[in-house]
C-alpha positions in Angstrom: 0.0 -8.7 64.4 -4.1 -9.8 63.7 -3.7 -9.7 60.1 -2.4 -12.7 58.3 -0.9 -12.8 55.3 -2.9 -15.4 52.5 -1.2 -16.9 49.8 -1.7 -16.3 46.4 -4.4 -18.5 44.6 -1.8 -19.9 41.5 0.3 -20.9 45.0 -2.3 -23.0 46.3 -3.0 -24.5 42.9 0.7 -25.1 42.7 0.9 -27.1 45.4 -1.7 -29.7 44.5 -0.7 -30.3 41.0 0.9 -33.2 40.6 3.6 -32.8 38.1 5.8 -35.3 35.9 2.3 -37.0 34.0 2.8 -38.5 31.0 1.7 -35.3 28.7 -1.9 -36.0 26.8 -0.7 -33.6 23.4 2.2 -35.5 22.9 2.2 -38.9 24.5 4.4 -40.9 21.4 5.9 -44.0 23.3 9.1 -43.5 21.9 9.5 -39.8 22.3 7.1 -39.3 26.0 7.0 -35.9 27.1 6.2 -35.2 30.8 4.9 -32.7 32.3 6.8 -30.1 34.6 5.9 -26.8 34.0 3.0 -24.3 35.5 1.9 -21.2 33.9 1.2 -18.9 36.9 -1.2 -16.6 35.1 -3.6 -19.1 33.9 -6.2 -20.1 36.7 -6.6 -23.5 37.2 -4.0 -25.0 34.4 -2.8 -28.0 34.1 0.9 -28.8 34.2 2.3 -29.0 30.5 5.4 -30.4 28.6 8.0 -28.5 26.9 6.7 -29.1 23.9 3.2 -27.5 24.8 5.3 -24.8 26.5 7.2 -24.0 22.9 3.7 -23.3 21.2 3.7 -20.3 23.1 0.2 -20.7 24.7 1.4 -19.4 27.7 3.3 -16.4 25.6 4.0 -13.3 28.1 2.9 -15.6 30.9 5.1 -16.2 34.3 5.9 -20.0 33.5 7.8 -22.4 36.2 9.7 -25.2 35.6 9.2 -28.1 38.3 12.3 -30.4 39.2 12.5 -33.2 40.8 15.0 -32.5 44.0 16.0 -35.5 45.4 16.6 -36.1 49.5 19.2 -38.7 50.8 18.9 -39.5 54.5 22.2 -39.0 56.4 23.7 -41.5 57.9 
């Protein structure tokens, strides 16, 4: 019971990225890409577009997809 489990570093980096930025590759006014994926592997990446995603940078890496989930209040 003294030990304590400690998350994993890409976890923690997770949780502070702020996702859905306007992507700075591919920013076209008319075609905006945002940003909502996380490449686990990488230390310290920022959170890319599908585009960036589909030039297989991140090939053979565990990548997430981030979606919004929205909360309604009950009534």
């Amino acid at each position: 019971m003294g030990e304590h489990a400690t998350s994993p570093q890409w976890l923690l980096h997770l949780i502070e990225t702020e996702f859905y930025e306007l992507c700075e590759n591919h920013n076209d006014p008319n075609r905006a890409k945002h940003c909502n994926f996380f490449c686990v592997d990488c230390t310290k990446s920022p959170p890319f577009c599908d585009h960036c995603n589909s030039n297989n940078v991140h090939k053979g890496h565990q990548v997430i997809q981030v979606s919004y989930i929205f909360i309604v209040p009950a009534s």
